[in-house]
FIDREN-187015 format. One record per residue: chain; residue in three letters; x, y, z of N, C-alpha, C in turn. Coordinates in nm, 4 decimals. Example, Ala and Ser with C-alpha at 12.3 -4.5 7.8 and 13.67 -1.06 7.14 Angstrom:
% residues 2
<A ALA <1.3190 -0.5690 0.7800> <1.2300 -0.4500 0.7800> <1.3200 -0.3300 0.7800>>
<A SER <1.2850 -0.2250 0.7080> <1.3670 -0.1060 0.7140> <1.2900 0.0030 0.7870>>
***
This chain:
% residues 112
<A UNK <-5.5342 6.8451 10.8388> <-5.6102 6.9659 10.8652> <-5.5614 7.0281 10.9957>>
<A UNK <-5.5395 7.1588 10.9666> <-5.4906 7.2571 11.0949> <-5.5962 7.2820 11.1944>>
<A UNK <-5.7193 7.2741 11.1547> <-5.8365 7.3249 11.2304> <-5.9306 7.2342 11.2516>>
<A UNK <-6.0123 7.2282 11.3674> <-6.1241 7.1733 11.3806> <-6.2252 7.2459 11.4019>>
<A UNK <-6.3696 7.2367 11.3155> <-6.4715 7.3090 11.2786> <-6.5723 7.2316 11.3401>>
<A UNK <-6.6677 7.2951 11.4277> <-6.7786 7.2689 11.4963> <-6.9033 7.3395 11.4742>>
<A UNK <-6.9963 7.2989 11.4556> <-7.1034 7.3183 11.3530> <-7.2219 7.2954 11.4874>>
<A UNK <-7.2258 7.4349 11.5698> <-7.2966 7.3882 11.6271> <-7.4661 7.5178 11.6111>>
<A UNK <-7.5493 7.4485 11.6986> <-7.6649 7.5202 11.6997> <-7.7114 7.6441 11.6125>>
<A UNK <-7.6234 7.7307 11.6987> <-7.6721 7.9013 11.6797> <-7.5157 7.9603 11.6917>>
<A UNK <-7.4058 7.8556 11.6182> <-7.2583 7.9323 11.5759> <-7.1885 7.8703 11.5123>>
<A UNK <-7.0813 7.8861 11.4698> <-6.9299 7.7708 11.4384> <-6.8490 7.7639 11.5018>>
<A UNK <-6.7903 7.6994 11.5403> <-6.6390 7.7239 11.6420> <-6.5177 7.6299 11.5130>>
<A UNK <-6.4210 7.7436 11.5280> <-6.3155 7.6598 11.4578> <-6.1995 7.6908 11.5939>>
<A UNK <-6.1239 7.5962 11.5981> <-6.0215 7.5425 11.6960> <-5.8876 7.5328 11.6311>>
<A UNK <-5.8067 7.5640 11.6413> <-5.6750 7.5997 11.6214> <-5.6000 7.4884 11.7012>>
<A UNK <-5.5678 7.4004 11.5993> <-5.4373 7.2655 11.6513> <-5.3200 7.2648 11.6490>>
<A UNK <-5.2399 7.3734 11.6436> <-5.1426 7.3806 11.6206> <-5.0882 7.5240 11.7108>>
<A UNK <-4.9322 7.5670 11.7134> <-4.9237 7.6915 11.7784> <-4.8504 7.8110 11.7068>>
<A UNK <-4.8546 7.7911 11.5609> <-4.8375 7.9287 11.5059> <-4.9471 7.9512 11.3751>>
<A UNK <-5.0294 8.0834 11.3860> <-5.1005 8.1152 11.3044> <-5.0547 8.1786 11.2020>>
<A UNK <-4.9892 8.1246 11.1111> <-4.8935 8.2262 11.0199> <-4.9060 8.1810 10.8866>>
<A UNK <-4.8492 8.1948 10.7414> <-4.8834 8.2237 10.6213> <-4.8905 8.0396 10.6117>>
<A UNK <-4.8872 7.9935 10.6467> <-4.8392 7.8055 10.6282> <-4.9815 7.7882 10.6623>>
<A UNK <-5.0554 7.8222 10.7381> <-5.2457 7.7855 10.7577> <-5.3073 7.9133 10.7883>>
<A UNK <-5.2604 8.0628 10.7573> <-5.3826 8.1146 10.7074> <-5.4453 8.1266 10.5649>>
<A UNK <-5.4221 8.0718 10.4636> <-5.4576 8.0331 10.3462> <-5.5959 7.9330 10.3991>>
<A UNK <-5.5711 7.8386 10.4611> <-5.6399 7.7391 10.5081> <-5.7459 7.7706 10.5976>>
<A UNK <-5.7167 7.8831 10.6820> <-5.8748 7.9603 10.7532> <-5.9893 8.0306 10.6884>>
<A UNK <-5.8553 8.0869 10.6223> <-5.9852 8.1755 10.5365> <-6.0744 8.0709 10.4109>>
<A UNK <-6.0133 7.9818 10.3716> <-6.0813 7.8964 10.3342> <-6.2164 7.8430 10.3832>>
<A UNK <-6.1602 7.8000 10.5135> <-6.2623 7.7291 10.6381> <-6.4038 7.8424 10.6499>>
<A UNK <-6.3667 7.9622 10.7319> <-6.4238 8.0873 10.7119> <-6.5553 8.0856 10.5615>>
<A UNK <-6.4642 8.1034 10.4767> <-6.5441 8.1480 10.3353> <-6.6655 8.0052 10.3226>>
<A UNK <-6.6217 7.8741 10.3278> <-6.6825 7.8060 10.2845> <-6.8160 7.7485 10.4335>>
<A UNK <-6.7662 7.8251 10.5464> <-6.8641 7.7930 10.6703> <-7.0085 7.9296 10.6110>>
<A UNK <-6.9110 7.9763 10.5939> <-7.0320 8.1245 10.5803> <-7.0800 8.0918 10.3997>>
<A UNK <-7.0331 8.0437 10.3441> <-7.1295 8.0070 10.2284> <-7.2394 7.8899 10.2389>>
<A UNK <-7.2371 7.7651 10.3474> <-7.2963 7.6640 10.4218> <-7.4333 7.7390 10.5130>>
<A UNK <-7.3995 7.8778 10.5281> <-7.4949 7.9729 10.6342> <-7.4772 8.0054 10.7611>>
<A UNK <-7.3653 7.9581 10.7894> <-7.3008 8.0250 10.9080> <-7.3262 8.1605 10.9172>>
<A UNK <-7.3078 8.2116 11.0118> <-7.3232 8.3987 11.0222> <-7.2989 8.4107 11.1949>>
<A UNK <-7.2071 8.2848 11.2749> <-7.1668 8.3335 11.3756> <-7.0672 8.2688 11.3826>>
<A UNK <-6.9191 8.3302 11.3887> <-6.7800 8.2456 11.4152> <-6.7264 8.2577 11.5428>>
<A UNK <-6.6780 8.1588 11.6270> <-6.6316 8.1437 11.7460> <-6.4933 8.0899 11.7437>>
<A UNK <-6.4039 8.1981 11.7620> <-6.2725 8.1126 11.6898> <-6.1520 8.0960 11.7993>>
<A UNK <-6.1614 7.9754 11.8123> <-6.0259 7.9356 11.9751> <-5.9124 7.9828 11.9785>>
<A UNK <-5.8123 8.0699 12.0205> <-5.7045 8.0831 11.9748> <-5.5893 8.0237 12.0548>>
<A UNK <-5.6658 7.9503 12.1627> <-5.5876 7.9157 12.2953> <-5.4600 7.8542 12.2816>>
<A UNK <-5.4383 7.7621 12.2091> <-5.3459 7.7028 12.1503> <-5.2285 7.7545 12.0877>>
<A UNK <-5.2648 7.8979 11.9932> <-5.1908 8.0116 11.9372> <-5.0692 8.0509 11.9992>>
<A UNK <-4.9444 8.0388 11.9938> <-4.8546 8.1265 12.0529> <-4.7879 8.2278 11.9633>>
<A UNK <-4.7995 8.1955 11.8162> <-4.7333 8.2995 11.7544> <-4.8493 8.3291 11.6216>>
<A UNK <-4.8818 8.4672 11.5895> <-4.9379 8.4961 11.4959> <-4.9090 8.5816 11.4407>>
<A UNK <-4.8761 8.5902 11.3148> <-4.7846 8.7026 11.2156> <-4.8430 8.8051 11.1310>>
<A UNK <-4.8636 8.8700 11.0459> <-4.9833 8.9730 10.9425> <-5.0859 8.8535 10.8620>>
<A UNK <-5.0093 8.7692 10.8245> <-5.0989 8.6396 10.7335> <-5.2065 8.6119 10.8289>>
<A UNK <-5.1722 8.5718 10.9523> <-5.2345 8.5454 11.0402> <-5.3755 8.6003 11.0900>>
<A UNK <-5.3270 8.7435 11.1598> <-5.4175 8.8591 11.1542> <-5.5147 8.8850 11.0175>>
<A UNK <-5.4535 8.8859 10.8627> <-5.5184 8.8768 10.7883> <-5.6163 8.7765 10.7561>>
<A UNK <-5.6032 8.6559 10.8348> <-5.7661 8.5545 10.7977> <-5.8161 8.6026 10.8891>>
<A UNK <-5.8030 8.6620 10.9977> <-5.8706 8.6469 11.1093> <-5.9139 8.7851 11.0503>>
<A UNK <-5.9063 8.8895 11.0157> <-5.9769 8.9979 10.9610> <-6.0857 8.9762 10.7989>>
<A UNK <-6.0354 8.8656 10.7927> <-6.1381 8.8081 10.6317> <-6.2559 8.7750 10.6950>>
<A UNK <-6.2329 8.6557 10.8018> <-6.3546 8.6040 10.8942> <-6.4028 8.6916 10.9612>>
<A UNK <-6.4102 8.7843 11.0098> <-6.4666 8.9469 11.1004> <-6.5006 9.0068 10.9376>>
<A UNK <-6.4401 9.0050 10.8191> <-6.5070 9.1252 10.6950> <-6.6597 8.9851 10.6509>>
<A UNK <-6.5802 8.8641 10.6292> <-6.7302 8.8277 10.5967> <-6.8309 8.7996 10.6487>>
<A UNK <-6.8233 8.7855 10.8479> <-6.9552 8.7899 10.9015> <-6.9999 8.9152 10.8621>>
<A UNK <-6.9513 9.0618 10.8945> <-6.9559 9.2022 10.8937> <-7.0508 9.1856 10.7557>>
<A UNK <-7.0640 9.1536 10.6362> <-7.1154 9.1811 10.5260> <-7.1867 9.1008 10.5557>>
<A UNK <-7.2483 8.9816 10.6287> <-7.3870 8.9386 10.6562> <-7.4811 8.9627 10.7792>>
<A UNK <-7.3699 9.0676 10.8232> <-7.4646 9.1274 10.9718> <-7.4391 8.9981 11.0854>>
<A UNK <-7.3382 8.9400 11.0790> <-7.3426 8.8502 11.1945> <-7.2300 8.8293 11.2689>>
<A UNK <-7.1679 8.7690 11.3250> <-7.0771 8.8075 11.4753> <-6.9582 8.7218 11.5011>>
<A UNK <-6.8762 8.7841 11.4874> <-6.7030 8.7191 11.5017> <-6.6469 8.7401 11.6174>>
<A UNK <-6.6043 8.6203 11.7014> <-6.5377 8.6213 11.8289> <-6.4107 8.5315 11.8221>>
<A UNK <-6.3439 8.6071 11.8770> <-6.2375 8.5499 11.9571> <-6.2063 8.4989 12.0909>>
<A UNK <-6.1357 8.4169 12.1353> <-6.1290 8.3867 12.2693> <-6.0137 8.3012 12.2933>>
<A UNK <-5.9520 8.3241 12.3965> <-5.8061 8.2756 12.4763> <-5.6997 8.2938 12.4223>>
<A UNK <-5.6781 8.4274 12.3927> <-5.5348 8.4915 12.3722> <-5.4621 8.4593 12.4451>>
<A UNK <-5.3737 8.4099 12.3870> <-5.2147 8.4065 12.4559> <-5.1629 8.5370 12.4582>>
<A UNK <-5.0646 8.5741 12.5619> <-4.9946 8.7108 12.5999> <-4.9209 8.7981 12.4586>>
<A UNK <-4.8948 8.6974 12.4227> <-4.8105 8.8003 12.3049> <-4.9060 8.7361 12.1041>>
<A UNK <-4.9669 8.6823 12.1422> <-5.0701 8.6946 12.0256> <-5.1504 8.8379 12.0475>>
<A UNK <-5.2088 8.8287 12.1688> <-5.2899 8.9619 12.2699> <-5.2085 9.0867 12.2327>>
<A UNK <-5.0420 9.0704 12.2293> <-4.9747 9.1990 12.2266> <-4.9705 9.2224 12.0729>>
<A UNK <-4.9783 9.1292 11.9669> <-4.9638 9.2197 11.8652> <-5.0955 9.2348 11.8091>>
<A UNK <-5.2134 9.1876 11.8598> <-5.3374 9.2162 11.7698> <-5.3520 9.4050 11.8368>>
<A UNK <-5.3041 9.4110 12.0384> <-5.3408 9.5645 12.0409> <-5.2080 9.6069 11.9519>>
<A UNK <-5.1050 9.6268 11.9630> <-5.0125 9.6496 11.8024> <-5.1048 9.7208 11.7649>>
<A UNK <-5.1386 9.6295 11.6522> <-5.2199 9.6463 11.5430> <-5.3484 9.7426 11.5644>>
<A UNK <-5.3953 9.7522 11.6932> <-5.4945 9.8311 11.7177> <-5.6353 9.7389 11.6312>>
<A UNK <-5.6129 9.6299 11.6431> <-5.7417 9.5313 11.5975> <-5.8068 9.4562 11.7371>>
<A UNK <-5.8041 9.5016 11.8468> <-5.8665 9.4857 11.9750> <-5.9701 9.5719 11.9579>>
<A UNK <-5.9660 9.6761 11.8730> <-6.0909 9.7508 11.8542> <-6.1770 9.7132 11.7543>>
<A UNK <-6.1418 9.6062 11.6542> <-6.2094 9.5622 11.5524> <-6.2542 9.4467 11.6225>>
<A UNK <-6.1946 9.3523 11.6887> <-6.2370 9.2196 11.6855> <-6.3090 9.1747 11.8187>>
<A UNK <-6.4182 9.1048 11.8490> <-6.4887 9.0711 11.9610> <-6.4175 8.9857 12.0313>>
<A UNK <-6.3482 9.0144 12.1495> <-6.1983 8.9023 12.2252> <-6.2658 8.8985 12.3386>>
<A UNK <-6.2149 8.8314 12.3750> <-6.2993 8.7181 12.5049> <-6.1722 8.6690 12.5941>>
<A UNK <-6.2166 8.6319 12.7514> <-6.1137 8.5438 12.7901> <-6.0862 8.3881 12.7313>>
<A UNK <-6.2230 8.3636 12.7921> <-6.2440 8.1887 12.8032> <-6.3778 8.1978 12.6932>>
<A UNK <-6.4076 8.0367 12.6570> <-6.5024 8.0077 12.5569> <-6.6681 8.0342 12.6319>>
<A UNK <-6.6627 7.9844 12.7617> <-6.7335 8.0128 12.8149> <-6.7675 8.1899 12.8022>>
<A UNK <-6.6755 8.2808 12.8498> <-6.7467 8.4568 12.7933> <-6.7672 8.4575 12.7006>>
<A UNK <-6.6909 8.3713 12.5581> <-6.7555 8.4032 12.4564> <-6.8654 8.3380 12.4156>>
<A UNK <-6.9131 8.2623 12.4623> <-7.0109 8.1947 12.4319> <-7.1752 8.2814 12.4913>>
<A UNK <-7.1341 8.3197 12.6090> <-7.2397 8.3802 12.6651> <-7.2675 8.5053 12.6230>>
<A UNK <-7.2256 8.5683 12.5078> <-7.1889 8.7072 12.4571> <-7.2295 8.6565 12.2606>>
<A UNK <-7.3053 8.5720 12.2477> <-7.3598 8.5693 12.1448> <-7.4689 8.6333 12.1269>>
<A UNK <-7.4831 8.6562 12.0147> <-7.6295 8.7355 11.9701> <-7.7665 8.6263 11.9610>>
***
């Protein structure tokens, strides 16, 4: 398993073990994603610290997990971009879609 999933209180945190987010384990997030939020999840906290390279596959789970909190009214974060993960999500102009954070700590304190 690429990810570690934390099941806590009032969120989920999934953790990223590895350092490229690309078509080889985003199949495997959005998995994680779909089946946390069918369990009743409705807040994702997702680490990226580890991340150094993330490709469209990539970006695409991470926009599945932001569409399926979005359709239950509940709240998708990001936190600890690396410099050039950071450079292609603004690219993409998905810094305006996605809730990014420095550290786990801001994102944590920035829950609903």
């Amino acid at each position: 398993m690429n990810f570690k999933v934390e099941n806590n209180k009032n969120h989920t945190t999934f953790r990223c073990s590895f350092e490229k987010l690309d078509s080889l384990v985003a199949s495997e997030l959005k998995a994680l994603f779909l089946d946390q939020s069918n369990k009743g999840s409705n807040t994702f906290v997702v680490d990226l610290s580890q991340i150094k390279y993330c490709d469209s596959s990539g970006l695409s789970a991470l926009l599945v997990g932001n569409r399926i909190l979005k359709d239950k009214e509940g709240q998708f974060i990001i936190f600890g971009l690396n410099p050039m993960v950071e450079k292609i999500i603004n690219i993409s102009q998905l810094d305006t879609v996605f809730n990014i954070f420095n550290s786990e700590d801001d994102a944590l304190n920035n829950l609903i």
